[in-house]
C-alpha positions as CSV (number, residue, x, y, z in Angstrom):
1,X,-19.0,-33.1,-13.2
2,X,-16.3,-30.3,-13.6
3,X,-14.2,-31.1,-16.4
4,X,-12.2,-28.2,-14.9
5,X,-10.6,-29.6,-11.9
6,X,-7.0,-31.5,-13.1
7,X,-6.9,-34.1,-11.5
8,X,-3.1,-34.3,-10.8
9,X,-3.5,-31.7,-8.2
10,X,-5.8,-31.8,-5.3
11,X,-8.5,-29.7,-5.4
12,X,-11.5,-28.3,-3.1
13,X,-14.6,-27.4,-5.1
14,X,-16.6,-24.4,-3.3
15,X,-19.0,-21.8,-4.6
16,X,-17.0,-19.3,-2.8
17,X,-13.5,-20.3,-3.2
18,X,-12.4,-16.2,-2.0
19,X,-13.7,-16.6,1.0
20,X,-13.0,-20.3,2.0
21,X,-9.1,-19.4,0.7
22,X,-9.1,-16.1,3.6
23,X,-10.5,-18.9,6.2
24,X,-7.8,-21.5,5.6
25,X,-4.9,-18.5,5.5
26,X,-6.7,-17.0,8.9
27,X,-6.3,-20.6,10.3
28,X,-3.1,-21.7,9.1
29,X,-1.1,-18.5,9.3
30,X,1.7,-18.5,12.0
31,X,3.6,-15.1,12.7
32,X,6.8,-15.0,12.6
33,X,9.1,-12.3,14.7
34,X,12.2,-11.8,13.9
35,X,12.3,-8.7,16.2
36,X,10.2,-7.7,18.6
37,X,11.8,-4.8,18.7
38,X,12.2,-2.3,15.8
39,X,16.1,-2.4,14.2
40,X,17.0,1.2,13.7
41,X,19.9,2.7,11.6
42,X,22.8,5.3,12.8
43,X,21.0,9.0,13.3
44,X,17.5,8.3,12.9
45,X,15.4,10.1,15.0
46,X,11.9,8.6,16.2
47,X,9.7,11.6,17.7
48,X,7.9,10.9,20.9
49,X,4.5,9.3,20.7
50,X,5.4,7.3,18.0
51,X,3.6,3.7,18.1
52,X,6.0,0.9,16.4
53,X,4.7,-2.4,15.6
54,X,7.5,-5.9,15.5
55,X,9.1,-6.8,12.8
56,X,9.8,-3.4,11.6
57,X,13.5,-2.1,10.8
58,X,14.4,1.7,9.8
59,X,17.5,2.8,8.4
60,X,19.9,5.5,8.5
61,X,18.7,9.3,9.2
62,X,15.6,8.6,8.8
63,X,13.1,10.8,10.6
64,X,9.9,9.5,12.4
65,X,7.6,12.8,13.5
66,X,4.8,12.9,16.3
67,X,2.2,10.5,16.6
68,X,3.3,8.1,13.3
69,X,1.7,4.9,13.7
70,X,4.0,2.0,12.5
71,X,2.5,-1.6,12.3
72,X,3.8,-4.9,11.6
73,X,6.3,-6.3,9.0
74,X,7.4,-2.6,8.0
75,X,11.1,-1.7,6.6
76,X,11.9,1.9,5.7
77,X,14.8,3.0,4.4
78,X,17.3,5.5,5.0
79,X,16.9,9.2,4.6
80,X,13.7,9.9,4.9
81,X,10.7,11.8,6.4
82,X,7.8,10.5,7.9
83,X,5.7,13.1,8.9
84,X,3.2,13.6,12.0
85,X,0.1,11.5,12.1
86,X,1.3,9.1,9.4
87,X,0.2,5.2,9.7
88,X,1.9,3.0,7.9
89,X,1.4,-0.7,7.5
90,X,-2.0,-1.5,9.2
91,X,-4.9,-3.8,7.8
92,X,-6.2,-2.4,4.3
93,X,-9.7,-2.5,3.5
94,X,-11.6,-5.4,2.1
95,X,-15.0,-7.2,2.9
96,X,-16.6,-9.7,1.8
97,X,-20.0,-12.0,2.3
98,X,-19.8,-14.5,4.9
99,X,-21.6,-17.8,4.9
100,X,-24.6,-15.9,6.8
101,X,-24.6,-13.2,4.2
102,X,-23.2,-10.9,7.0
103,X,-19.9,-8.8,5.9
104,X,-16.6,-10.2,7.2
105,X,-12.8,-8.2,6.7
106,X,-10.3,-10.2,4.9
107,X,-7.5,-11.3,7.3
108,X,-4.1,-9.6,6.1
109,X,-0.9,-11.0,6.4
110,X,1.5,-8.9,4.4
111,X,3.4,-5.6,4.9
112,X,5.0,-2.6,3.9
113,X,8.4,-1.5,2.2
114,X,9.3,1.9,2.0
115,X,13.3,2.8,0.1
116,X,15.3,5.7,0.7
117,X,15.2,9.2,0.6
118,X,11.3,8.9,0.4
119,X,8.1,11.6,2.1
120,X,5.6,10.3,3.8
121,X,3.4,13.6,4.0
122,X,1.3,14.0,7.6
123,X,-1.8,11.9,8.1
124,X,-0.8,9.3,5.4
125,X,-2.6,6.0,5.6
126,X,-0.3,3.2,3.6
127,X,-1.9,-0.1,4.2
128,X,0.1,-3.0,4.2
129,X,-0.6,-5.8,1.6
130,X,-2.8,-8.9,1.3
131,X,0.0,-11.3,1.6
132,X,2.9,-9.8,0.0
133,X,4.1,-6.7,0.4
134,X,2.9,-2.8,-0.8
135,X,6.0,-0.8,-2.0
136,X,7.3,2.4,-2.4
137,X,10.6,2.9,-4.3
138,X,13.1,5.3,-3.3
139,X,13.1,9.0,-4.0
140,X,9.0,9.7,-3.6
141,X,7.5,12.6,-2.4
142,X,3.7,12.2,-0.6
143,X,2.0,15.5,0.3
144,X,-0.7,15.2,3.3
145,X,-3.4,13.6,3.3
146,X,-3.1,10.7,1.0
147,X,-4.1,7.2,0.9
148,X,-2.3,4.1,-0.6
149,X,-4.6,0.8,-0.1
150,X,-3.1,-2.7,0.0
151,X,-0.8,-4.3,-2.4
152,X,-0.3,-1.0,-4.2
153,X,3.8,-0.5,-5.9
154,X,5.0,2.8,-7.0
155,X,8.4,3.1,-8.8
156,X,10.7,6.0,-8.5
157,X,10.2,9.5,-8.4
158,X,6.6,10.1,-8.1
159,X,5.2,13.2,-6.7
160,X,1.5,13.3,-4.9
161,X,-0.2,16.0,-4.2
162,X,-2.8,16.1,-1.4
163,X,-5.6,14.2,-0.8
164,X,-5.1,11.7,-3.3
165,X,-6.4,8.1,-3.0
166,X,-5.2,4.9,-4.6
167,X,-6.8,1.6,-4.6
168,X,-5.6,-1.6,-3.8
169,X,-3.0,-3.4,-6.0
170,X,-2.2,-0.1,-8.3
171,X,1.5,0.0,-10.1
172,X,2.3,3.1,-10.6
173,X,5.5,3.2,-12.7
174,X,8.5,6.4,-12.5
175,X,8.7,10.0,-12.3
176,X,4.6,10.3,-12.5
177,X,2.7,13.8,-11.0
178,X,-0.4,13.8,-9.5
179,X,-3.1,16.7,-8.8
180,X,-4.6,17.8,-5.9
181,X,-7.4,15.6,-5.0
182,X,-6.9,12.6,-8.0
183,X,-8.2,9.0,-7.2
184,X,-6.5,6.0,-8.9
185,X,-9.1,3.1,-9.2
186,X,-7.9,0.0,-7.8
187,X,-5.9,-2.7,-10.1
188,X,-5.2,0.7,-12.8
189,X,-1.4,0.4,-14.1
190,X,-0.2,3.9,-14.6
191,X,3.2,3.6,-16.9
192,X,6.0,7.1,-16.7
193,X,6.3,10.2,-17.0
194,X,2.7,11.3,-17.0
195,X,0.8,14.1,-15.7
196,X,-2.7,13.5,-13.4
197,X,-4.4,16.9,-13.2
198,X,-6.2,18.3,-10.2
199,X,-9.4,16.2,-9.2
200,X,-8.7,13.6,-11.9
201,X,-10.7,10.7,-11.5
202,X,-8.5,7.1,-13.4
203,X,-10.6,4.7,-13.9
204,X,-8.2,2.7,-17.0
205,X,-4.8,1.7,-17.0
206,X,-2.4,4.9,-18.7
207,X,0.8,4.2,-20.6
208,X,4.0,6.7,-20.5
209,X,4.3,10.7,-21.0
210,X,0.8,11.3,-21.2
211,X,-1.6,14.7,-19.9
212,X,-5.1,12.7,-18.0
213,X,-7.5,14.7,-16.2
214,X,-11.4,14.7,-16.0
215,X,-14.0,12.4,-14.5
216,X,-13.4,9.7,-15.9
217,X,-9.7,11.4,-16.6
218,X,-9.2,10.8,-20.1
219,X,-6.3,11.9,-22.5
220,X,-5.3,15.1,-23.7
């Protein structure tokens, strides 16, 4: 007997509740458009080659280089730069065992916000969330080559250098610089005003106005 379960709401024992809950959203989940196609704001340009999912709406002068790859349920805001190769708002990556012991993806539902006056360096990947949403406040500048995984949010004023990974469901709080080459372990909360050095590896959360690098990236 599970003295657990309340018995004032219903409730499905399991022994792998993850899994079962992805199966039940994968079965229930209806899409809903609102636009097939994508709402676009006064002076935006959108390059040629460009691949833009439904649902998606772009404000004013915003630019949209070569070969960006827009997916589902994406908004970006006004004033900013998405440069070439960039793909914004596809699956993320997670697996998990299915009831044969075999890998399965987790089905993703959610999408991607993206405010004004924000970078989007070339060859970005920014994966759109779980079920909510992954956000990017306004003003941040991503070099090339980075990678934001699902569910991540990053307040204002951040600036990434290249080749720098975060994992899924990071916050990463205002006015924050990253190094070359740093990796943010998924679920780490990373407050203000701190500096990531080059090839930093973050493996704990970090609090506000603080100098981390290393491997693990500790304090300094």
């Amino acid at each position: 007997k599970n003295k657990k379960i309340n018995k004032t709401i219903i409730q499905i024992e399991t022994r792998d509740p993850k899994l079962y809950f992805f199966e039940l959203v994968k079965k229930l989940y209806v899409p809903k458009i609102k636009n097939i196609k994508p709402i676009i704001g006064k002076n935006t340009i959108i390059s040629r080659n460009s691949s833009i999912g439904v649902n998606v709406i772009i404000g004013n002068k915003t630019k949209i280089c070569s070969n960006v790859v827009i997916g589902d349920n994406v908004k970006i805001g006004s004033n900013c730069l998405i440069k070439s190769g960039a793909v914004i708002g596809q699956k993320g990556f997670q697996a998990i065992k299915g009831e044969d012991g075999n890998l399965i993806e987790i089905f993703h539902i959610g999408g991607v916000e993206i405010k004004d006056y924000v970078t989007i360096g070339a060859l970005n990947t920014i994966a759109k969330a779980t079920l909510d949403t992954t956000f990017i406040d306004s003003y941040n500048k991503f070099d090339d080559h980075i990678h934001v995984a699902h569910n991540a949010t990053f307040g204002k004023n951040n600036i990434v250098c290249a080749a720098t990974i975060f994992g899924g469901s990071v916050k990463i709080g205002e006015r924050n610089f990253f190094g070359l080459n740093s990796t943010i372990r998924n679920f780490t909360t990373i407050g203000n005003s701190n500096l990531i050095g080059q090839g930093s590896n973050v493996v704990k959360d970090i609090g506000n106005k603080e100098l981390i690098y290393g491997n693990p990236a500790i304090k300094h």
